[in-house]
VEXDREN-2710 file (C-alpha; in Angstrom, 1 decimal):
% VEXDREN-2710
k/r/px/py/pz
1/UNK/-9.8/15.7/4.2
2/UNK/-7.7/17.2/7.8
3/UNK/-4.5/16.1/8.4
4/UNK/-1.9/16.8/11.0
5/UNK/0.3/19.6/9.4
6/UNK/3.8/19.2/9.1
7/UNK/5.6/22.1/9.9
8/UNK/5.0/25.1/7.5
9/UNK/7.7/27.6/8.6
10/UNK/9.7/26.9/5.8
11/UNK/6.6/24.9/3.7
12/UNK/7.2/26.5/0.3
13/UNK/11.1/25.2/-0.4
14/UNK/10.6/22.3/1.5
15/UNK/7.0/21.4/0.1
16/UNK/8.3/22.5/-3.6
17/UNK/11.2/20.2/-3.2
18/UNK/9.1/17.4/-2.2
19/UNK/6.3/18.0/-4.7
20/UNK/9.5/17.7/-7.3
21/UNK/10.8/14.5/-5.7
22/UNK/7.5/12.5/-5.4
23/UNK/6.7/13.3/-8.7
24/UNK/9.8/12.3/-10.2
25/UNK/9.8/9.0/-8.4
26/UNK/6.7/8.4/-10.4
27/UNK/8.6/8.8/-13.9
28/UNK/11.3/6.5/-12.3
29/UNK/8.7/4.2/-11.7
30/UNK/7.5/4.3/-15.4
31/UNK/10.9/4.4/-16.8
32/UNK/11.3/0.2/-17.6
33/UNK/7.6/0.3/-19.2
34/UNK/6.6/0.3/-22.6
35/UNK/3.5/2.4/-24.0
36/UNK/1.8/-1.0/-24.2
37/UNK/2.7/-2.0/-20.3
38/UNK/1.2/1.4/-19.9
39/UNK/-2.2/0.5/-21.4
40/UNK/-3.0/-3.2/-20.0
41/UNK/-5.6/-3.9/-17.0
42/UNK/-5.2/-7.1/-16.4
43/UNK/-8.0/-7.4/-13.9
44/UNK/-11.0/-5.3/-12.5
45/UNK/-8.7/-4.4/-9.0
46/UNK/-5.7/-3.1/-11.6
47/UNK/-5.6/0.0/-13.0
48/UNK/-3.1/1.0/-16.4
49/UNK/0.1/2.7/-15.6
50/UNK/-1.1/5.9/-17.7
51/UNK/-4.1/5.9/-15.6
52/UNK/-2.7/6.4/-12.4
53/UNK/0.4/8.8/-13.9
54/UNK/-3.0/10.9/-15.1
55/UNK/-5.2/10.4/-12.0
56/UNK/-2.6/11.8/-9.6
57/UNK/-1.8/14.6/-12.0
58/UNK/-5.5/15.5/-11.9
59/UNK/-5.7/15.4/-8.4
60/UNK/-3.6/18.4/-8.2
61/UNK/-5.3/20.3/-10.7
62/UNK/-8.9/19.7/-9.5
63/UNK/-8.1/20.4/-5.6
64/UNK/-5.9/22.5/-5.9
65/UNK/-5.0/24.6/-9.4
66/UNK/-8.2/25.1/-10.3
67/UNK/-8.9/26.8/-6.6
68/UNK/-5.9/29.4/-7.8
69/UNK/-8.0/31.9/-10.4
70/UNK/-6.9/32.2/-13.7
71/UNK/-5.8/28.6/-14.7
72/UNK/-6.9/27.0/-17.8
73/UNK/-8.1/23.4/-17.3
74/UNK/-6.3/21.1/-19.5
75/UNK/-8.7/19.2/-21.2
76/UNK/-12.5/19.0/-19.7
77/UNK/-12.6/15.6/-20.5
78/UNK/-9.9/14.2/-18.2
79/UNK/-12.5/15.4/-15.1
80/UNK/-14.8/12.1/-16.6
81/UNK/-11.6/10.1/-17.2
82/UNK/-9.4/10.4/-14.6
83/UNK/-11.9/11.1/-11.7
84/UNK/-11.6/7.6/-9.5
85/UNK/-14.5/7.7/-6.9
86/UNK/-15.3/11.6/-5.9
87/UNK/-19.0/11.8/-6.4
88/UNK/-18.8/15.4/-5.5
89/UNK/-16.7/16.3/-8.3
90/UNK/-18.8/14.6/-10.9
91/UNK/-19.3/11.0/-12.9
92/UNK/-16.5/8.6/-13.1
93/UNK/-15.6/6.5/-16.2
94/UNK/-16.5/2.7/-14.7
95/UNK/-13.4/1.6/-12.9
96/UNK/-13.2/-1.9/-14.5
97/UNK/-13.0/-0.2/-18.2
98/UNK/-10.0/1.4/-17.5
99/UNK/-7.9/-0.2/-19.8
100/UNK/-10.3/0.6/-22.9
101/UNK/-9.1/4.0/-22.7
102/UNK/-6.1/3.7/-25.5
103/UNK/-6.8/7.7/-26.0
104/UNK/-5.4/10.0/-24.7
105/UNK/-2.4/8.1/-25.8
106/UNK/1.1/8.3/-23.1
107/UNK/2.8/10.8/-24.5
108/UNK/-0.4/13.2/-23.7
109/UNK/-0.7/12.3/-20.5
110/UNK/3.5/12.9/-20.1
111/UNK/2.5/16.4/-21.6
112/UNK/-0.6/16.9/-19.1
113/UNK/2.4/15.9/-15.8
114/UNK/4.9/18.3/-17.3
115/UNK/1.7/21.0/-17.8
116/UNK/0.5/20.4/-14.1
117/UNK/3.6/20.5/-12.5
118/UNK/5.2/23.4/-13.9
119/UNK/2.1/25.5/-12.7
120/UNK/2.0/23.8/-9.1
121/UNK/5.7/24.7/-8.9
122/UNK/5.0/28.5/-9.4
123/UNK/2.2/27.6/-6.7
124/UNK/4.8/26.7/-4.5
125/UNK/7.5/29.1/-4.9
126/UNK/5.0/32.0/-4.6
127/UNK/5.2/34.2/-1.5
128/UNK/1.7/33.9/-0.5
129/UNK/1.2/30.2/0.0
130/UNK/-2.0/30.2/2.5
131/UNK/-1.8/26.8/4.9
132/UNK/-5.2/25.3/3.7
133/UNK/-3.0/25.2/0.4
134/UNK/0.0/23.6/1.7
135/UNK/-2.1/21.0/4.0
136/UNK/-3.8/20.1/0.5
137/UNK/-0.5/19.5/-1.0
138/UNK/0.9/17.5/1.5
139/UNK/-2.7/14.9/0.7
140/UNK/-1.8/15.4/-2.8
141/UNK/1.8/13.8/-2.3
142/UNK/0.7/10.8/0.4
143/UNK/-1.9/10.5/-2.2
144/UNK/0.5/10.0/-5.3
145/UNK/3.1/7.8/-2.9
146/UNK/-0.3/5.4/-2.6
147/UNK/-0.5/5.4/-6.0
148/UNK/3.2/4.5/-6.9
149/UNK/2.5/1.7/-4.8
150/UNK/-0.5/0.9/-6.6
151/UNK/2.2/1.3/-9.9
152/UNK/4.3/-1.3/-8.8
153/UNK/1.8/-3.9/-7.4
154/UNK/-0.6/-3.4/-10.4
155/UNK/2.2/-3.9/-13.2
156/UNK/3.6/-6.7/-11.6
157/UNK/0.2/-8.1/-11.9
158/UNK/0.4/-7.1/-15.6
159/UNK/3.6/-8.7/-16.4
160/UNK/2.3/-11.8/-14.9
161/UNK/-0.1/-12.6/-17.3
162/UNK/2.5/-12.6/-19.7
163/UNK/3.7/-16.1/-20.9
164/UNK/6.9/-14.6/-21.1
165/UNK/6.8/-13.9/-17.5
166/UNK/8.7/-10.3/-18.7
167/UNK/11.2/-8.8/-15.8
168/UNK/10.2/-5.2/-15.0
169/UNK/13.8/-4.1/-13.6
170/UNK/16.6/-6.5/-13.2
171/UNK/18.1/-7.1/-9.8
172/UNK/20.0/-9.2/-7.3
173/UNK/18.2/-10.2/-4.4
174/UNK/19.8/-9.8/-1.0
175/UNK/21.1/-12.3/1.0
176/UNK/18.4/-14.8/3.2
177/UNK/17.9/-13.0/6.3
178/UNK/17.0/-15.5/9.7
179/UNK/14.2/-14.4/11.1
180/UNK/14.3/-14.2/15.0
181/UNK/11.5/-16.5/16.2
182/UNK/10.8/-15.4/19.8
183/UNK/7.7/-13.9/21.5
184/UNK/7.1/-10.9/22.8
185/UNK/4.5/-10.3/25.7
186/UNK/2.2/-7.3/26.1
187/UNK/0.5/-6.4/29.6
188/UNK/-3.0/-5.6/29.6
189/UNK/-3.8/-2.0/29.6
190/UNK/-6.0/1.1/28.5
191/UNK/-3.5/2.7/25.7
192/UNK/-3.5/5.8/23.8
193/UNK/-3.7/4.7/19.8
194/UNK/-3.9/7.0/16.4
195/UNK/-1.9/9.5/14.7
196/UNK/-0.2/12.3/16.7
197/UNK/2.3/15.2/15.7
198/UNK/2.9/14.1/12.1
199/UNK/0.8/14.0/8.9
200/UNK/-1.9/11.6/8.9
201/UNK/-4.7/10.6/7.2
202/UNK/-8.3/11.8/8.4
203/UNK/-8.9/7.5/9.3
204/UNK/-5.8/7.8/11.5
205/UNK/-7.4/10.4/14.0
206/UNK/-8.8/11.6/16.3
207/UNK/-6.4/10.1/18.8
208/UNK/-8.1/7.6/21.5
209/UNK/-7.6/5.2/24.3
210/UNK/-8.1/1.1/23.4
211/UNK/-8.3/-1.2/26.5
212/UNK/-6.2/-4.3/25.3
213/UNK/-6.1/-8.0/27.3
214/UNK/-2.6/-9.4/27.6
215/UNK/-1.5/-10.7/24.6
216/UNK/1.7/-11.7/22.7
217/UNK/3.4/-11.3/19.0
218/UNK/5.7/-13.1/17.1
219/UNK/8.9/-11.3/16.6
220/UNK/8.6/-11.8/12.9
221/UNK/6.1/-12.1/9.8
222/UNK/5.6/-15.6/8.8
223/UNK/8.1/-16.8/6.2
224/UNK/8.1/-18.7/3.2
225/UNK/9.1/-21.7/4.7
226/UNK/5.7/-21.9/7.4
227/UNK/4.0/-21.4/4.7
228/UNK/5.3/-24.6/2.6
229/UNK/4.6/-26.5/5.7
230/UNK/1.1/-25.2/6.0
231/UNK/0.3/-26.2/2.1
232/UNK/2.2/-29.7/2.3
233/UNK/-0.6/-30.3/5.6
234/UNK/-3.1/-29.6/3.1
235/UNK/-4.0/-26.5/4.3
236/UNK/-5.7/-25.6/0.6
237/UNK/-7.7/-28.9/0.9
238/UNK/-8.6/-28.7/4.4
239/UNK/-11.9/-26.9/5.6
240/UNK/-11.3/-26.9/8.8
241/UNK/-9.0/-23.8/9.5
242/UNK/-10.7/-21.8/7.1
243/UNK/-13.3/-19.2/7.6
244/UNK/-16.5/-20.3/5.8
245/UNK/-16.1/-17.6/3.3
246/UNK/-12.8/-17.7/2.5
247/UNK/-13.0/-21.8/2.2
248/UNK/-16.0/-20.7/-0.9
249/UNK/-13.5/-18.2/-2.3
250/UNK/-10.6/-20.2/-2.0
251/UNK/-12.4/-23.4/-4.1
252/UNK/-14.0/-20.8/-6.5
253/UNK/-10.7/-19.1/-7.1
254/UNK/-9.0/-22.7/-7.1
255/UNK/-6.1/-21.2/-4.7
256/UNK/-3.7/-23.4/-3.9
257/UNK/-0.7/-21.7/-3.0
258/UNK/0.0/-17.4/-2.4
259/UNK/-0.7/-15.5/-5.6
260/UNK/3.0/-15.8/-8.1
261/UNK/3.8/-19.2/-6.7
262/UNK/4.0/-21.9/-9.3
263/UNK/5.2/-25.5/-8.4
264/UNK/8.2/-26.4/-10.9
265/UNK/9.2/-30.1/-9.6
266/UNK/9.8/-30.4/-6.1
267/UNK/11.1/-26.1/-6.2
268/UNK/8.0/-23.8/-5.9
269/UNK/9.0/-20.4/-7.8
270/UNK/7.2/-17.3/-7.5
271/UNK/6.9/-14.3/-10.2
272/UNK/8.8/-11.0/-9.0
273/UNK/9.3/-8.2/-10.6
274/UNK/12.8/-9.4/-11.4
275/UNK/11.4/-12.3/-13.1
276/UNK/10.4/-15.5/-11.9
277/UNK/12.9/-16.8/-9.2
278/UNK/12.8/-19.7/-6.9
279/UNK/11.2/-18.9/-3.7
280/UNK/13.5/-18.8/-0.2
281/UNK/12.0/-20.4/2.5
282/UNK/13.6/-17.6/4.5
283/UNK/11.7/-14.1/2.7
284/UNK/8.1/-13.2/4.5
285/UNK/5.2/-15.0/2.9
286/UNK/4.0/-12.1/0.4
287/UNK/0.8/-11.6/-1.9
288/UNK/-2.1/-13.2/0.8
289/UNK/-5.5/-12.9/1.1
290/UNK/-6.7/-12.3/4.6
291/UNK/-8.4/-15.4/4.1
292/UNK/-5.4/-16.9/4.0
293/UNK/-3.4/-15.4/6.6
294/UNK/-6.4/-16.4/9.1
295/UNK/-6.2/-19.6/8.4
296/UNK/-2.8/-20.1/8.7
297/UNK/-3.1/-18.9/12.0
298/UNK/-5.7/-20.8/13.1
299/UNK/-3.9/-23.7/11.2
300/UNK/-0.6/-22.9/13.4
301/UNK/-2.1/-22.5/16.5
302/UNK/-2.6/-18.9/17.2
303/UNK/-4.8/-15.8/15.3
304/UNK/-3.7/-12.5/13.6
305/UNK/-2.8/-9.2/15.7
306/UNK/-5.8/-6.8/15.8
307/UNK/-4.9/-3.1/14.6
308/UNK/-4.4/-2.2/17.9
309/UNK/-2.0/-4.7/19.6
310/UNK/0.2/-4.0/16.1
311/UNK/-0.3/-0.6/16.9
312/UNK/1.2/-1.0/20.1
313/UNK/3.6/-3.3/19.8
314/UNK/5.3/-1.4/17.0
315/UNK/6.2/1.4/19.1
316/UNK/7.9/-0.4/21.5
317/UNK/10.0/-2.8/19.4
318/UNK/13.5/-1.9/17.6
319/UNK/12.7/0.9/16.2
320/UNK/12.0/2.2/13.2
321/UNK/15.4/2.4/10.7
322/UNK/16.2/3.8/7.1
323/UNK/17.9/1.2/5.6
324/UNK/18.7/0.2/1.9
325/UNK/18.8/-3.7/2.3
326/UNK/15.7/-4.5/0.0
327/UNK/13.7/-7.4/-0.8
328/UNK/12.4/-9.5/-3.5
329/UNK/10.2/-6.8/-5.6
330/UNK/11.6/-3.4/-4.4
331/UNK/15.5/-3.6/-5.2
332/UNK/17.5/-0.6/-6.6
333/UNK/14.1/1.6/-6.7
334/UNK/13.8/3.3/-3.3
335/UNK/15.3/3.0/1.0
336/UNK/12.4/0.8/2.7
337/UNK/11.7/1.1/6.1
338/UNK/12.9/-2.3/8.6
339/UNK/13.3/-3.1/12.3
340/UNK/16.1/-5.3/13.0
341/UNK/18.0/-8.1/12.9
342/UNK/18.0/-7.2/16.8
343/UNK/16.5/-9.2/20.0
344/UNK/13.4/-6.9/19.6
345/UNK/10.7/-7.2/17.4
346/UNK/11.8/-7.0/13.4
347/UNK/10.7/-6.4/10.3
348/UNK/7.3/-4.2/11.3
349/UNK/7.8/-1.7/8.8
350/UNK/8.2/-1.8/5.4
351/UNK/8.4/-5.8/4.4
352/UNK/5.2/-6.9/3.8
353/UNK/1.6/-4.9/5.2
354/UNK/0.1/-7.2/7.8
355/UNK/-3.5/-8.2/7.7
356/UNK/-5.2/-7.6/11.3
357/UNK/-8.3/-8.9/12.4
358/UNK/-9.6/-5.4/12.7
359/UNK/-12.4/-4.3/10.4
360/UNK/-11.7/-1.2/8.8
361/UNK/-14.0/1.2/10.6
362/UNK/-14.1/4.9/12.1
363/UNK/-12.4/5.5/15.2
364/UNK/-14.1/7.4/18.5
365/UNK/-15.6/10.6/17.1
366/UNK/-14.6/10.5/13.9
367/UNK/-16.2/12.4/11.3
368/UNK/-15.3/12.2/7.6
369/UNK/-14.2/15.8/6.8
370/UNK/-16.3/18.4/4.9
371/UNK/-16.4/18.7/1.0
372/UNK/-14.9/16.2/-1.9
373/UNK/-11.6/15.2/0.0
374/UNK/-14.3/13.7/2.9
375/UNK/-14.9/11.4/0.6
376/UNK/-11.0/9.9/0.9
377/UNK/-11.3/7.3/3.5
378/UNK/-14.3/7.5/5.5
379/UNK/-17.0/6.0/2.6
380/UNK/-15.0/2.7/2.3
381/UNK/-15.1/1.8/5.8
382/UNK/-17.4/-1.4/4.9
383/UNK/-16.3/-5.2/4.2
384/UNK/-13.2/-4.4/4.2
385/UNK/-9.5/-5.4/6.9
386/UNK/-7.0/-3.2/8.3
387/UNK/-3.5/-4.0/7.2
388/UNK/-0.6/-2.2/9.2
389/UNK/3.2/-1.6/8.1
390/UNK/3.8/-1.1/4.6
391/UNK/5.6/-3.1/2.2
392/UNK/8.6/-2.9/0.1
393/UNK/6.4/-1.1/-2.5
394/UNK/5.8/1.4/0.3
395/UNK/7.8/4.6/0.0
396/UNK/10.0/4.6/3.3
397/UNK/8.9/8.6/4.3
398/UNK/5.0/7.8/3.7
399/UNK/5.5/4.8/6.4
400/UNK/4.0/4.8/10.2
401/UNK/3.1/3.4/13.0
402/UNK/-0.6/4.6/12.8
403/UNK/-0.7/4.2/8.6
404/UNK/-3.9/2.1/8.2
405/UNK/-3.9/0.7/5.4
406/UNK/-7.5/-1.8/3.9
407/UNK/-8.2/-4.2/1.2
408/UNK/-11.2/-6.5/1.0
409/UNK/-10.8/-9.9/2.5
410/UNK/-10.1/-12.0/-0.9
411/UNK/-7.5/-9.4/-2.2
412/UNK/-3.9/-11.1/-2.7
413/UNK/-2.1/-8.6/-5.2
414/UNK/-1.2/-6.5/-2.4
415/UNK/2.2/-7.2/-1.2
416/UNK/0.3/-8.7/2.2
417/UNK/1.5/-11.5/4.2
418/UNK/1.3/-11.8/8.2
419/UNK/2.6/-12.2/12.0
420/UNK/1.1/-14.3/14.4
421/UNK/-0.4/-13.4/17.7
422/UNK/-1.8/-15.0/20.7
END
């Protein structure tokens, strides 16, 4: 898969201290869990803990290690087990099976990290590292930050089907922040859109010009409170703002409120990964379907963003900032990304990701890239929504503007909510 290169004049000090600090993050991430958390899928879309702690490791090995000579594979078998979806590298063990795997057990797969790492480490403090190598390594990290991600949403998923409603790491939660609730208008224009001068993702180039009609954005992602108002209406029992597909999943799926949200009394609480806490009117509506982020559009008046105004509008709102104020779900783990509280746009980057109406599909002249790593992004460009801006999950140097992120419409354990457009 090509990327953008980030600068490799001084790659091997700066990549090897990455490589070490992504890959720690990943134990940090683990830390709280038993062996047992390790082990569970709770649902086809969930993948164990251990799984994705030995799938990223492998990634490594397979692209790159065992491209290096004289390195011993660790055990054959992990290629069958670990392998998620690259046809080109050989069979996959089925994906909803995951959690049948109880062997090898989680102090082998600890082993197989330490193994893998201290090898990639000589890699990178050798005096000959080429640039294909480096450019592979920097795929390798965005592709374990995705899966840390992954971590957190899928354990929270986990933990929910607990009766016990277990906390994963305990936290306060900050302060309810008032969203600015103004518009901001966008001319008409033909704009330049995709990924430039940074690493990217191949389904983030080649760069391109999008003609866009006028068109407004809210300043902020819908909150909690909308929401309520939009369930009180009888938006769950309501066909009419409801896309015909989403009305059958929603009934089949017997959604009545986001994904966490349980009704206790008159307070609806929702299931964090601090435990289950009553739910501010204030914090963006999380853990949607795109099902139901169109129809609370539709419900309220106005649509969803496509890819492309979000695109646009992002780079010209506050900014993006480093800042440690956290919310519900990511507290005391890592910075998140977050415009605002200004008179600009807020809240664009790392909150919640934003379903678009945008199917995911190939830009202008794209062409998936030669070889196993073309089959990254470009073979799931089907039945599938773009979502833009990471989430508090989202690691705050693997966030940008261009980042497109997909899911399949009826997929709610993403930490997904929305912002209205018209």
């Amino acid at each position: 898969m090509s990327s953008i290169s980030e600068s490799t004049s001084t790659c091997e000090p700066t990549l090897a201290d990455r490589y070490r600090r992504v890959r720690q993050f990943t134990d940090q991430i683990v830390e709280p869990l038993s062996a047992e958390d390790c082990l569970v899928q709770s649902m086809p879309d969930v993948s164990p803990t251990r799984w994705h702690m030995a799938h990223t490791t492998w990634f490594f090995e397979t692209f790159i290690l065992a491209h290096q000579g004289d390195q011993d594979v660790f055990d054959p078998q992990f290629n069958y087990l670990f392998n998620s979806y690259y046809n080109t590298i050989g069979k996959q063990f089925p994906r909803p099976q995951r959690g049948l795997i109880s062997r090898p057990g989680l102090d082998r797969i600890k082993d197989y990290r330490q193994v893998v790492d201290q090898r990639m480490l000589e890699l990178l403090s050798g005096p000959d590292l080429s640039q294909d190598v480096a450019d592979a390594v920097l795929i390798g990290l965005n592709h374990e930050q995705q899966h840390q991600e992954l971590m957190l949403t899928d354990i929270k998923h986990v933990l929910s089907c607990n009766p016990t409603l277990p906390v994963y790491r305990p936290g306060s939660f900050p302060d309810a922040w008032r969203p600015n609730q103004d518009w901001f208008e966008f001319e008409e224009g033909v704009y330049e859109m995709g990924a430039v001068d940074q690493f990217a993702f191949d389904n983030e180039l080649p760069r391109h010009r999008q003609f866009l009609e006028p068109f407004g954005l809210a300043s902020s992602p819908v909150n909690c409170g909308q929401y309520i108002e939009f369930i009180e209406a009888g938006g769950y029992q309501k066909p009419d703002p409801w896309l015909s597909l989403g009305w059958s999943t929603a009934e089949q799926q017997q959604w009545d409120a986001p994904l966490y949200w349980v009704r206790q009394g008159s307070q609806w609480m929702v299931f964090t990964l601090a435990g289950l806490v009553p739910v501010c009117p204030e914090w963006p509506v999380c853990h949607l379907s795109y099902f139901e982020a169109d129809a609370f559009a539709r419900w309220a008046g106005y649509r969803l963003p496509t890819e492309f105004e979000w695109e646009l509008a992002s780079g010209q709102g506050a900014g993006n900032q480093f800042a440690d104020r956290l919310w519900p779900d990511g507290q005391a783990l890592h910075p998140t990304c977050e415009n605002g509280p200004s008179e600009s746009i807020q809240q664009m980057m790392g909150t919640v990701w934003e379903w678009t109406s945008s199917s995911y599909a190939a830009y202008p002249g794209y062409l998936p890239p030669a070889g196993a790593l073309g089959e990254y992004n470009g073979k799931f460009m089907c039945n599938q929504y773009v979502l833009r801006g990471g989430s508090v999950a989202t690691s705050c140097d693997h966030i940008r503007t261009t980042y497109r992120n997909f899911f399949p419409p009826d997929a709610r354990w993403q930490f997904s909510g929305l912002r209205l457009a018209r």
